[in-house]
N, C-alpha and C positions, 0 to 999 in steps of 0.2 A: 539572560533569557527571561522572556515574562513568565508570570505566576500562571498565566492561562496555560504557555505553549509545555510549560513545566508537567502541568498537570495533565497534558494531553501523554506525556510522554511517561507517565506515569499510569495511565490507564492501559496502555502500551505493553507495556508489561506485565499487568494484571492480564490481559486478553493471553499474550502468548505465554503466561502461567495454568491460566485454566485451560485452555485447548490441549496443552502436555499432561493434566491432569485434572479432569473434569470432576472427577468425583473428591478428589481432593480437595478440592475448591469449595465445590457446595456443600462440603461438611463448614468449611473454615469459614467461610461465609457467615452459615447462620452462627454461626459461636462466636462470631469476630474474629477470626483468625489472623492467617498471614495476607491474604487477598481482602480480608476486610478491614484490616490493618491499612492498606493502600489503599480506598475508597476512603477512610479517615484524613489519612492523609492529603488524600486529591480535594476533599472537601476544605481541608482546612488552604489551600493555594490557593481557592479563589478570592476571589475579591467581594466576600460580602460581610455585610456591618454586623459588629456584636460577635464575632469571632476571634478577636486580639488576643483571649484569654488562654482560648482553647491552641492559638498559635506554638505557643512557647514550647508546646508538647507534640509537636508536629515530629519530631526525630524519634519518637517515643511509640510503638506500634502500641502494647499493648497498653501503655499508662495513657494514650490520646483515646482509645475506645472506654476504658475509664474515668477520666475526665467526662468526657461526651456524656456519659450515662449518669453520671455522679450531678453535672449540672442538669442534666433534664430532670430526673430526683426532685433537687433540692427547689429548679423554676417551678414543676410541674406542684411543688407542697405548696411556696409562697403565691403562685400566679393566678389565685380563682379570681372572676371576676366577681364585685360585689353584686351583681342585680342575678346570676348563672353562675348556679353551682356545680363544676363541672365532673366529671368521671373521674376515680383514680387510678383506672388502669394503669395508663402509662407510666406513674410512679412507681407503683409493683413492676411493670416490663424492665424499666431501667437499673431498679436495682437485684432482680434476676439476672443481668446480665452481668451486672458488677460480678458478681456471687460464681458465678459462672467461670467467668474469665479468672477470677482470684484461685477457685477451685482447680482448676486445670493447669495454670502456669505455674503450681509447685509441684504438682504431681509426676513425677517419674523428669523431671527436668522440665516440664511442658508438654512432653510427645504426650500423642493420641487426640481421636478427635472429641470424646466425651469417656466422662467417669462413670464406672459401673456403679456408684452410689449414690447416682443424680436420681432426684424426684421425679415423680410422672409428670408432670408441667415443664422440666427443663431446667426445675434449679436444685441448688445444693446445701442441704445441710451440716456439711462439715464443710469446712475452709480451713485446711490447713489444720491447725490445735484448735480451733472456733468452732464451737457448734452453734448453730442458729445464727448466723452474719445478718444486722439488721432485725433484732429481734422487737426492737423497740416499737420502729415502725410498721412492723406486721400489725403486734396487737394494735394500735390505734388505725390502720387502716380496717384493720376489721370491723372492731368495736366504735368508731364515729360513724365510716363510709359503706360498711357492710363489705368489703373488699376479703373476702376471707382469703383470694389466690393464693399469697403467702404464708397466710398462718396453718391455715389447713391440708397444706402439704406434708407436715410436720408428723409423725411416727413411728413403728416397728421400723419401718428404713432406717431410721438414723441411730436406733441400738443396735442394731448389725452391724450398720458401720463405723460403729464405736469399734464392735468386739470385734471386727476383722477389719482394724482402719487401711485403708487405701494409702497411705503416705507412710514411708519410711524415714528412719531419723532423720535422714538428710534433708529428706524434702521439708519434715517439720521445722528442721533448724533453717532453711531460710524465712520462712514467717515471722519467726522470731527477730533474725537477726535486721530482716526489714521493717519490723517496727520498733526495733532501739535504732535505728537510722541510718544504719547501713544500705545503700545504694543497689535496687535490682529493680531494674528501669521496667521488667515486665510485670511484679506482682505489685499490687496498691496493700497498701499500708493494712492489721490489722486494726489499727486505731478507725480507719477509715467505717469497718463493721461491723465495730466489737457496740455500739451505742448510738445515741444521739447528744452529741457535744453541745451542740447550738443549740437545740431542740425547734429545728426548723418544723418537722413533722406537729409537734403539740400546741406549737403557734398557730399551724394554719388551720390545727382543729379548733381553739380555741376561735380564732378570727371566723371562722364558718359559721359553728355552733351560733357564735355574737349574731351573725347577718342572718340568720337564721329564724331566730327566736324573737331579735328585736327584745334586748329584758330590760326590764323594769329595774326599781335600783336594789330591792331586794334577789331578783334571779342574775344580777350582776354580780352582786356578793360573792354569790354560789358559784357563777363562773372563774373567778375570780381564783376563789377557795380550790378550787378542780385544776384551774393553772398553776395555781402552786404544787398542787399535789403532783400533776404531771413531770413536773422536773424534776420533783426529789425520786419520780417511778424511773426516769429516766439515769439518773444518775446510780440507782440500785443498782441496773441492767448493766449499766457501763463497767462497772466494781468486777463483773467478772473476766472481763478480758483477761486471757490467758496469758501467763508471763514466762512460763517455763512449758519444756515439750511433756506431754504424758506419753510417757514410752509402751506403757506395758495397759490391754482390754481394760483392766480393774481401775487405771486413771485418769482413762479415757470417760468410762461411765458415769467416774469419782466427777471430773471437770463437767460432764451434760447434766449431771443432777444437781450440781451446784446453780450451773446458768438456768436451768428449770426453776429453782428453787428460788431466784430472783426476782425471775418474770412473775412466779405466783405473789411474790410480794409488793412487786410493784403494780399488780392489779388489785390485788389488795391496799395499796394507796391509794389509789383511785375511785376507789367502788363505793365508797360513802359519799365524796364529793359529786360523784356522778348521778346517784343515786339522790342526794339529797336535789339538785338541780332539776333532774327532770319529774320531780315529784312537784315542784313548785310553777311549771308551767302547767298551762288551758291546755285544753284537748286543741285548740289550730298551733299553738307550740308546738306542743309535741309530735304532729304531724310531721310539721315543717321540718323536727329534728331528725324523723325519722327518714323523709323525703331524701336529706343526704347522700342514700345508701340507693335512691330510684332512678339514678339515669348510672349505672354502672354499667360498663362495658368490657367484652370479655373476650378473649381470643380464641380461636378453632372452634374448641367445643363447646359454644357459651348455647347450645341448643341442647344440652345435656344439663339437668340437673345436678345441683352441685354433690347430694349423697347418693348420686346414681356414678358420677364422674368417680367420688372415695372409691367406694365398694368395686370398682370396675380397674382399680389402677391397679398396674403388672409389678407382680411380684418375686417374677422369676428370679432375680438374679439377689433377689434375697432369700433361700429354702438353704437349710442347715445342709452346712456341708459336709455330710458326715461319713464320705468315703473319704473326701479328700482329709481330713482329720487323720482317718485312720491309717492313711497311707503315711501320711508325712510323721506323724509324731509314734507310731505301733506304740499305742497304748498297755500297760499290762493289767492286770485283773483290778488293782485297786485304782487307778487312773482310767479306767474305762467306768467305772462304778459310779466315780467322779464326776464324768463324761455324760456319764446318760442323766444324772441329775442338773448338770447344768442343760443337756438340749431337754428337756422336760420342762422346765422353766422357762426356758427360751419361747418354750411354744405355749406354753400358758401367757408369758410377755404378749404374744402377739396377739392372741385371742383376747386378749385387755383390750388390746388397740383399734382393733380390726374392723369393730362397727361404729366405733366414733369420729365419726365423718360430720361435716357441718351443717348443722341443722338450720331445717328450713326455715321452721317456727320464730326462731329468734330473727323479731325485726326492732325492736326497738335497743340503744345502746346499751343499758343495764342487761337486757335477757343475753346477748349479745356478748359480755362483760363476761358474764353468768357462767355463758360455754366456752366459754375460753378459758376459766378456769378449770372447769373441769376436766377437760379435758389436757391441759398443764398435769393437773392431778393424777389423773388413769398414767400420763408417761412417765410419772415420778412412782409410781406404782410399781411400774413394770419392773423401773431399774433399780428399787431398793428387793425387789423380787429376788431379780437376778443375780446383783454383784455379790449376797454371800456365796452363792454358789459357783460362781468364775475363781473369786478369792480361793475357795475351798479345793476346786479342780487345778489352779496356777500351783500352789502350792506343791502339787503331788509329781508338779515335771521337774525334769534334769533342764540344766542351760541350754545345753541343745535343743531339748524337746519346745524350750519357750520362744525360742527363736523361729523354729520352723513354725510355731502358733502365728508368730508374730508377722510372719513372711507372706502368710496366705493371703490379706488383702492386697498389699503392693504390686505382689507378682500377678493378679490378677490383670487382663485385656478387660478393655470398654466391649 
């Protein structure tokens, strides 16, 4: 049978899939699901050029929508052309879906159609034992391209869902066991998220920055000096991939203040390089560098400012859960004492967080650089805030009572 008449017979069944369950469908659709798993697949049967790669992965539902988004990624870093400097949306789109899809396919086996711990844009700061998937290329999209999507997602959501992680052991232990090489044809690799191996991202910063600025042989130096720095920032980042599950809130927090604590040093590599560079170009350099960041393109709500978008994101399904607490674990007088100083800190955490949304003001890389640090800072705040006092409350349960702690995210519905 031809690859066309294959694929006809393959949309076939997507049709009489979605008509049995409409709404099924266009959940699974937009997240890539089972039905957009087959639209991968129909894509990958026909007969057009520069596909060969993506073929091999054709039997593969979830790893062909990964592939797909992994090489749009990696084209969309290397492919600017030199005279148009193009948008980095779609490199952020692609690797939200990565993130996405990674998030989901360990959680609870796969079922459901989104995770209660997803971000208001649609992606996920926890992957499995991974906090922050792709952390690398956030900050440098932010900080060259002005791309905050990614980075500025990032807050009080993701210590919550530290301390009431959504994955149980089991679901952790496939992460793991998939990235020491064990075969699970639907989650991609944590090595895939945990960095930038090749440092495709800081080459095509680097290659921009160059067409950009047009330098001279001393602001070449300095570029030069800034690429170096990049990969050792890069390599920092990478050092924390997770290698064991954090079973228990306090090592969940322990692993996000660690990978926090990387990032601020790997922009701390950076920051003088970067700094020393654009101090050495003309005011039409520095235009030009800044210009980067001017033809960005945004999705739904690109007519909403971006700290009107922060301050306005839902935060229902992160508010302390403090019936359900008291239901499940009946606290006694000194474990409830416990209790109210860890949610008292918790909400002092969030009010750290709460207004630091991404500022307008910063257009140029350095100011840019600036808030990103800081804002690193204020969440590394928050959780050396909190964990003596989870530490302080974990200690005062019985086994039981930490299990039933432990149960509250998993058993949670999207």
């Amino acid at each position: 049978m031809s690859a066309f008449r294959v694929g006809i017979a393959v949309l076939a069944v997507a049709a009489a899939l979605s008509s049995v369950e409409p709404a099924f469908g266009r959940i699974h659709i937009r997240l890539g699901g089972p039905l957009g798993a087959v639209r991968s697949v129909f894509s990958h049967l026909l007969p057009r050029p520069g596909l060969h790669v993506r073929r091999a992965y054709a039997r593969h539902g979830e790893r062909v929508r990964f592939a797909a988004a992994r090489e749009s990624a990696d084209t969309a870093a290397r492919g600017a052309a030199p005279t148009a400097i193009g948008p980095r949306t779609s490199d952020t789109a692609a690797r939200g879906q990565i993130a996405a899809a990674a998030a989901l396919a360990g959680w609870q086996g796969g079922r459901g159609a989104s995770g209660w711990w997803r971000h208001g844009d649609g992606g996920y700061g926890w992957v499995g034992p991974l906090f922050w998937p792709f952390a690398y290329d956030d900050i440098y999209d932010y900080i060259v391209w002005g791309d905050g999507k990614g980075f500025w997602g990032y807050g009080y959501v993701d210590i919550y869902a530290a301390i009431f992680a959504p994955y149980g052991y089991d679901d952790l232990a496939r992460y793991l066991a998939r990235s020491r090489g064990r075969k699970h044809d639907r989650m991609p690799s944590l090595a895939e998220m945990c960095g930038d191996e090749k440092g495709v991202i800081a080459d095509a910063a680097i290659d921009q920055i160059r067409q950009a600025i047009q330098p001279n042989d001393e602001q070449r130096a300095a570029l030069d000096e800034l690429a170096s720095a990049s990969g050792e920032a890069a390599k920092t980042i990478r050092a924390t991939c997770p290698t064991q599950v954090a079973s228990t809130a306090s090592g969940r927090l322990a692993a996000m203040q660690l990978r926090l604590e990387a990032m601020s040093a790997a922009i701390a590599r950076i920051r003088t390089p970067l700094q020393k560079l654009y101090e050495l170009l003309d005011d039409e350099q520095q235009k030009r560098l800044m210009a980067l960041a001017g033809d960005q393109v945004t999705d739904g709500d690109s007519r909403v400012p971006p700290a009107q978008r922060c301050r306005n994101a839902p935060h229902a399904p992160f508010q302390w859960p403090g019936s359900e607490l008291e239901a499940k674990l009946r606290p006694n007088e000194a474990q409830r004492a416990a209790l109210d100083e860890f949610r008292d800190r918790s909400a002092k955490a969030k009010d750290i967080l709460k207004d630091d949304c991404q500022p307008e003001d910063a257009q140029s890389p350095p100011a840019r650089l600036a808030a990103a640090d800081i804002q690193l800072d204020a969440m590394l705040q928050a959780i050396k805030l909190l964990r003596p006092a989870l530490e302080n409350f974990y200690t005062t349960l019985s086994d039981e009572q930490k299990a039933q702690f432990e149960a509250i995210g998993p058993k949670r519905t999207s």
